[in-house]
C-alpha positions as CSV (number, residue, x, y, z in Angstrom):
1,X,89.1,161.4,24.8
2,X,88.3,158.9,27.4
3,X,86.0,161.4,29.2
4,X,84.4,162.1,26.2
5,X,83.6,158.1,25.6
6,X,82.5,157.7,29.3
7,X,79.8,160.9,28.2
8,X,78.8,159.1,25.4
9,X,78.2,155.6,27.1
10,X,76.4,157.9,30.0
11,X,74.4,159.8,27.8
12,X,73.2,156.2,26.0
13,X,72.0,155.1,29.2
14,X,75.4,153.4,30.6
15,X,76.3,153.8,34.4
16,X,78.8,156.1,34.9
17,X,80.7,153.9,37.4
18,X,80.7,150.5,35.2
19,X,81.6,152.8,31.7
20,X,84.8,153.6,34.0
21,X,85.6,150.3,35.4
22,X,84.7,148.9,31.3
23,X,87.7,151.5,30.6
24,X,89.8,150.0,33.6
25,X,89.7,153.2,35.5
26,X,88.6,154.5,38.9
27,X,85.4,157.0,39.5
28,X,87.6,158.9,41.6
29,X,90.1,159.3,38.7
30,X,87.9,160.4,35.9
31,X,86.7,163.1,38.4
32,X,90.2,164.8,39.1
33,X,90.5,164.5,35.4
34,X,87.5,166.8,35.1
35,X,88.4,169.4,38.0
36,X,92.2,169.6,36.5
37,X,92.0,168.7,32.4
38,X,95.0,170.5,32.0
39,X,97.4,168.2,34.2
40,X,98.8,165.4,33.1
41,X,97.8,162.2,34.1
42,X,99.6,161.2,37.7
43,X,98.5,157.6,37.4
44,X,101.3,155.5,38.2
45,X,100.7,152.0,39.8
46,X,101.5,150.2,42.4
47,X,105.2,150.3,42.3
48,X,105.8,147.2,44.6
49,X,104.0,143.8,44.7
50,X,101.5,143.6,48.2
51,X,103.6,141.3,50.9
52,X,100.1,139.9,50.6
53,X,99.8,138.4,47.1
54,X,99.6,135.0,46.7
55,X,102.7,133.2,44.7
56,X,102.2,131.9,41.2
57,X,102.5,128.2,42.7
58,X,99.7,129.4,45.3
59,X,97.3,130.7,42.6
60,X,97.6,127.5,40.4
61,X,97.1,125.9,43.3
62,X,93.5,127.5,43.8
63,X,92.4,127.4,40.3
64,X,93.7,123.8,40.0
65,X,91.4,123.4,43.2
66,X,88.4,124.7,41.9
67,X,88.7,122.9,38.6
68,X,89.0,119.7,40.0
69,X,86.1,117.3,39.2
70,X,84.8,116.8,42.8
71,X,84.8,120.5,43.4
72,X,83.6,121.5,39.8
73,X,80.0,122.2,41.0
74,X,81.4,123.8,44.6
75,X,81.3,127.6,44.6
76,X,83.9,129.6,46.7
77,X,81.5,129.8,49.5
78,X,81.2,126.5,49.7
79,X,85.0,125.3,48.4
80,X,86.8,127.3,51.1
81,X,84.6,125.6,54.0
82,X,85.1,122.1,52.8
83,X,88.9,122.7,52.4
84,X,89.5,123.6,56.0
85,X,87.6,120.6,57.0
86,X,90.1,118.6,55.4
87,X,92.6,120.7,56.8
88,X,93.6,122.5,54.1
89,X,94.0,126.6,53.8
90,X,95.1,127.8,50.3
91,X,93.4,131.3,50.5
92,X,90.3,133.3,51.9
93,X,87.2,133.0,50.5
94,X,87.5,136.4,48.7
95,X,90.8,135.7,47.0
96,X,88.6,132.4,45.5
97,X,86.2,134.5,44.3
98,X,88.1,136.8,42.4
99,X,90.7,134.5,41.2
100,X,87.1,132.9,39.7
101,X,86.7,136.0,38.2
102,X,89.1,136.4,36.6
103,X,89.4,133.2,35.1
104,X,85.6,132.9,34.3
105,X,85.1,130.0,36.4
106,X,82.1,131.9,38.1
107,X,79.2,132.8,36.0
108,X,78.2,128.8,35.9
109,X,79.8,125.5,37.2
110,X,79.4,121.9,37.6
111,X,75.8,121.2,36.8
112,X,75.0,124.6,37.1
113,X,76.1,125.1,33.9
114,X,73.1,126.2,31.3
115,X,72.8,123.5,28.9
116,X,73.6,124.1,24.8
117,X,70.8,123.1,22.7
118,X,71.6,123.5,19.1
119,X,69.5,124.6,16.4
120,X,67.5,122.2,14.8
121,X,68.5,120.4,11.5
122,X,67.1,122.6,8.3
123,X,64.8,120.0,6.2
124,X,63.7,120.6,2.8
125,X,60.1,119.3,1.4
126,X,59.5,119.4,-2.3
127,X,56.5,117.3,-2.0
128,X,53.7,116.1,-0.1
129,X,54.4,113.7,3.0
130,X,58.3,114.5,3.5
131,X,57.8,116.8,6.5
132,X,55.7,117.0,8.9
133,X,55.2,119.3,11.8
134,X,52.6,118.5,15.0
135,X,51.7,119.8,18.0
136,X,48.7,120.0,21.1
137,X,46.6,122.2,22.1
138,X,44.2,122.8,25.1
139,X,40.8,123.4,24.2
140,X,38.3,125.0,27.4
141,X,35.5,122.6,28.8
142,X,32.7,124.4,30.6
143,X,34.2,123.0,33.8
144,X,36.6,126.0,35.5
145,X,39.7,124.4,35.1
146,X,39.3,121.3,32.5
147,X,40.7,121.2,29.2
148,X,40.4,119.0,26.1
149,X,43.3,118.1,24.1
150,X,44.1,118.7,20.6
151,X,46.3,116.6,18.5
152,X,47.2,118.0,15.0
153,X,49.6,116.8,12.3
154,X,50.3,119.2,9.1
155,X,52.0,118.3,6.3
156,X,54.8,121.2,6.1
157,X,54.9,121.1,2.1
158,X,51.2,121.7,1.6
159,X,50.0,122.8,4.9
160,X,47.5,120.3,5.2
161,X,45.8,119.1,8.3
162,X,47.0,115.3,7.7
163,X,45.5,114.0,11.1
164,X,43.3,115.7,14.4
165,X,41.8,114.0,17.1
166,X,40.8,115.1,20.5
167,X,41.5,113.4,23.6
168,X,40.9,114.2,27.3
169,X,44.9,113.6,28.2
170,X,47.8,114.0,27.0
171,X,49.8,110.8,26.1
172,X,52.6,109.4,24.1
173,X,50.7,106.1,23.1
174,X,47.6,108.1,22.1
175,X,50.2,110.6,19.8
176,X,51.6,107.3,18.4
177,X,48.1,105.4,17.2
178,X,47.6,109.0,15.4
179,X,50.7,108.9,13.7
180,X,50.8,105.4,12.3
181,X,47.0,106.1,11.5
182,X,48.2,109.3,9.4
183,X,51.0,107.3,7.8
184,X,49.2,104.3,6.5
185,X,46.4,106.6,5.2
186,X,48.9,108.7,3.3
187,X,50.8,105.5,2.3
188,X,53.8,107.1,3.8
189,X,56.6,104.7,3.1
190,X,59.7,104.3,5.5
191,X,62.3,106.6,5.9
192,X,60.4,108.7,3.7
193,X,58.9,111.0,6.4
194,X,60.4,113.5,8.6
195,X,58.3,114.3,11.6
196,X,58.7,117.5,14.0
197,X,57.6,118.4,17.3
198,X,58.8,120.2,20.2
199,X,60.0,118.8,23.6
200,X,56.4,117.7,25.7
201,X,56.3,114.5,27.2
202,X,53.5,113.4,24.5
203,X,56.7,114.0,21.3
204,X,59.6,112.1,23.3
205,X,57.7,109.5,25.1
206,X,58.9,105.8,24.8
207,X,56.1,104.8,23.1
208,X,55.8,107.4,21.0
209,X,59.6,107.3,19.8
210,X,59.3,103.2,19.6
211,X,56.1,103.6,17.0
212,X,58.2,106.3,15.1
213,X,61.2,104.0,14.7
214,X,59.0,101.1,13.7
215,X,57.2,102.9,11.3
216,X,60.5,104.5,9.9
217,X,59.8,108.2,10.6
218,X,62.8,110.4,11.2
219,X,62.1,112.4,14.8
220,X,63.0,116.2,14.8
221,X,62.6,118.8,17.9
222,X,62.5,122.5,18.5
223,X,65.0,123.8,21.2
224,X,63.6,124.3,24.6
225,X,61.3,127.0,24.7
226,X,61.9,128.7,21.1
227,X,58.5,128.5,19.5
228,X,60.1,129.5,16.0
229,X,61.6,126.1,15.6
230,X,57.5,124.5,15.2
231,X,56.5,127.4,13.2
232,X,54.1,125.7,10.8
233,X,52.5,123.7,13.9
234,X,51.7,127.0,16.1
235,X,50.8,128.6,13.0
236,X,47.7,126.1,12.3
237,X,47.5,126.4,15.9
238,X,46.8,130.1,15.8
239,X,44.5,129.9,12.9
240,X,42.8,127.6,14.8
241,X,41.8,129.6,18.0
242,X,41.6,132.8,16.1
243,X,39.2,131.7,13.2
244,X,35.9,133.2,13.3
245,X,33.6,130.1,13.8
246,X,35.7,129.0,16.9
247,X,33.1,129.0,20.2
248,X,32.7,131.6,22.0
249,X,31.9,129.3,24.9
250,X,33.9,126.2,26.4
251,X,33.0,122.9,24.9
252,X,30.3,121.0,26.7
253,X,31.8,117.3,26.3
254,X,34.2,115.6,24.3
255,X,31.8,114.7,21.1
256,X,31.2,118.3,20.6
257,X,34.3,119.2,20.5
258,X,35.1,116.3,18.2
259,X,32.3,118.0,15.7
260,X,33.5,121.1,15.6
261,X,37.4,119.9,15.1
262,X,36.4,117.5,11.7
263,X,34.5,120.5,10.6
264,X,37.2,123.0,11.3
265,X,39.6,120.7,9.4
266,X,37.0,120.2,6.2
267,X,36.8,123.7,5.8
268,X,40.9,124.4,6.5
269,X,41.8,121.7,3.9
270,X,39.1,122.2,1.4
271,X,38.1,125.8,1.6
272,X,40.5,127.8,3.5
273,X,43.1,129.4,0.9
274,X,46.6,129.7,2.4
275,X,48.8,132.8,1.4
276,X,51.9,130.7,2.0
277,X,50.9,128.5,-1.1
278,X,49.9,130.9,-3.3
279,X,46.6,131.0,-1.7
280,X,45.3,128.2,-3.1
281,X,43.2,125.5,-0.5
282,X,46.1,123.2,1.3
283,X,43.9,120.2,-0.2
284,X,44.4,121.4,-4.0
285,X,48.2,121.7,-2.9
286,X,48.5,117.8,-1.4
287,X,47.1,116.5,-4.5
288,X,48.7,118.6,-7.0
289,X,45.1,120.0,-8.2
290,X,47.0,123.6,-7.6
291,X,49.0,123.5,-10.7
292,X,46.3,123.9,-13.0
293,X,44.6,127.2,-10.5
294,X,47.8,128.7,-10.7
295,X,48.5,128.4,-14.4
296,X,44.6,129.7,-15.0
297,X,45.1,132.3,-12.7
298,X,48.0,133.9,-14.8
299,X,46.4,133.3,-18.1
300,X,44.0,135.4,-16.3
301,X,46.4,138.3,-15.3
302,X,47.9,138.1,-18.9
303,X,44.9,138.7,-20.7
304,X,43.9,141.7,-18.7
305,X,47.5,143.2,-19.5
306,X,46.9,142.5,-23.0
307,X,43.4,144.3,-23.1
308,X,44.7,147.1,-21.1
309,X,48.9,147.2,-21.1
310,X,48.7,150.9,-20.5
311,X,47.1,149.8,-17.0
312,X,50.7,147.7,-16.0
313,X,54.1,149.2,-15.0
314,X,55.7,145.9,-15.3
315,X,54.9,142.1,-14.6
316,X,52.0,140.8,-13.5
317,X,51.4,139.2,-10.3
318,X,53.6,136.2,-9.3
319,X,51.2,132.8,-9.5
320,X,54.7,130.5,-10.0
321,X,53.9,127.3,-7.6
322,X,56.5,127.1,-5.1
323,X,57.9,124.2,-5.0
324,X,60.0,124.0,-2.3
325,X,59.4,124.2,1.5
326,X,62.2,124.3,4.4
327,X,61.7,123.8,7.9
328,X,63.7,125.8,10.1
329,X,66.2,127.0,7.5
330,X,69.5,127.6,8.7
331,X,71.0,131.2,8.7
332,X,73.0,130.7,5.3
333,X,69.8,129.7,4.3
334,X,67.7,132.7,5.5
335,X,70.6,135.0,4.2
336,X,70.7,133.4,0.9
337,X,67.1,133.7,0.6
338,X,66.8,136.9,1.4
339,X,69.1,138.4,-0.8
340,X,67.0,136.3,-3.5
C-alpha cells in the first residue's frame, strides 16, 4: 500500500525521494520492498540508544540556548561560534541544526521572522461619501524617464471620481490639501468618512495622517503588496490607462496633462455608465438621479413582456438599485454572498 501511495505522489509530479522521507522511510527501503514484495518487512530500529546522543538535560539545554532573547536572531552557524567564545560547548553545529529542525525554530528567527499583516477591516457603504478608496498613478512625459503624478479619490458607493489632480511629485501634504478640498466640497462631516489607500509614503505620511485626524476621516490600508485590498482604486485606475481617448503619446507639460485629466473625469462621472451600478453614470448614482433610470428602465422591460410574454422564459432583467457597497468583504462575507 505504501508503494502504491509513493507511485501515486510520483506519478503527480512528487520526488520520489521526499514522497519516502514524507512517509518516514528510506529510498533504499522502498527499493528492497520492490525486488522482494513477498517478504516481510525486516525493519527493526535501532535497538540501542548511540553512546553519542545528547542527554535530555543536554538538549534543553540547546533549545533553551537558542530561544533565548539575545540569541533569538542567531542561526546555528552563527550560535555555535559565539558560544565557544564564551567558553561554552553544548553541541556541534550540526546537532543545532537539527535539533532546530525539529523544533521549527529554523525556517525564520529573530527579526527574520516575515511579518503578519492582517486583512483589512470589511466596511459597508450604503450611501454616498461613507467610503472612499484613492490611489496614484504615473502618467509618461515626453522626457525618457519623467513621470507625472496622478492623484484620484472615488467614492466606493457610487464610483465617482470625488477629487483628481496632477502633480509632478509625490507627497503626503499635497495628498492632504486634496483630501480636505474633497471633503468640504462634499460637506463630508466628521467621522462620517472612511478613507482607503494602500501603504506609499504619500497614504501614511505625517502630514497626510495629521489632516485626516483633523478632518475626522477614519484611515484604512491594503496589506503590503495585495492589490485586491484597493480594488475600486486600481479599478478607476485601469479604466483610466485603458480608455480609448487616453494619448498615445507622453504628455508634453503638466497643463496638458491637467486638460486631459478634468476631461477624462467629466466624461467618467457624467457619461461613462458603470456595470457595477447597474450601468447607470457614477454621477446619476452620487446624487440619487439613478433611482428614477432604474425604475424607467424596468417599466420598460415590463411592457415589452406584456406585448410579447411568449418572448420571456421567466423574469425580466434585474434593474433593482443596489444599495449596498463593501469594501474588502471578509470571507463569511464573500461566502454568504455567494451562496446568495
Amino acid at each position: 500500500m505504501i508503494i502504491e501511495f509513493i507511485d501515486e505522489a510520483v506519478a503527480a509530479g512528487a520526488g520520489h525521494s521526499k514522497a519516502c522521507r514524507t512517509v518516514g522511510l528510506a529510498p533504499t527501503t522502498i527499493k528492497r520492498w520492490r525486488t522482494t514484495p513477498d517478504v516481510e518487512d525486516r525493519r527493526r530500529g535501532p535497538k540501542t540508544k548511540p553512546a553519542s546522543a545528547l542527554s535530555e538535560k543536554e538538549r534543553s539545554s540547546v533549545i533553551s540556548m537558542m530561544n533565548a532573547p539575545e540569541h533569538s536572531s542567531m542561526t546555528p552557524d552563527t550560535l555555535v561560534p559565539f558560544l565557544a567564545t564564551l567558553g561554552l560547548y553544548l553541541a556541534s553545529e550540526s546537532t543545532f541544526y537539527r535539533i532546530a529542525r525539529e523544533q521549527k525554530l529554523l525556517s525564520a528567527r529573530g527579526r527574520t521572522r516575515p511579518r503578519k499583516h492582517r486583512r483589512p477591516r470589511e466596511f459597508v457603504a450604503t450611501g454616498p461619501n461613507q467610503v472612499w478608496a484613492w490611489d496614484i498613478t504615473f502618467l509618461p512625459m515626453m522626457v525618457r524617464g519623467r513621470f507625472l503624478k496622478l492623484y484620484v479619490i472615488i467614492d466606493v458607493w457610487s464610483r465617482m471620481i470625488v477629487g483628481a489632480k496632477v502633480h509632478e511629485r509625490e507627497d503626503d501634504a499635497l495628498a492632504a490639501t486634496l483630501i480636505e478640498q474633497c471633503c468640504v466640497e462634499q460637506d463630508v462631516l466628521r467621522n462620517q468618512l472612511v478613507l482607503h489607500s494602500d501603504n506609499g509614503g504619500a497614504m501614511k505620511g505625517n502630514t497626510m495622517l495629521a489632516k485626516l485626524q483633523q478632518l475626522g476621516v477614519m484611515p484604512s490600508f491594503s496589506r503590503p503588496h495585495v492589490s485586491d485590498d484597493n480594488a475600486f482604486a486600481e479599478s478607476v485606475m485601469r479604466t483610466i490607462k485603458y480608455n480609448p481617448a487616453y494619448p498615445e503619446r507622453p504628455f508634453a507639460d503638466l497643463a496638458e496633462a491637467e486638460a486631459w485629466v478634468a476631461t477624462f473625469v467629466a466624461w467618467y462621472n457624467n457619461e461613462h455608465l458603470h456595470s457595477g451600478i447597474r450601468f447607470v453614470t457614477p454621477s446619476q448614482r452620487h446624487h440619487g438621479q439613478d433611482i428614477a433610470v432604474l425604475d424607467h428602465r424596468h417599466k420598460v422591460y415590463l411592457d415589452a413582456r406584456a406585448r410579447h410574454p411568449e418572448r420571456w422564459t421567466g423574469k425580466t432583467r434585474n434593474w433593482a438599485r443596489p444599495t449596498t457597497v463593501i469594501l474588502n468583504p471578509s470571507p463569511a462575507t464573500r461566502k454568504q454572498t455567494a451562496a446568495m
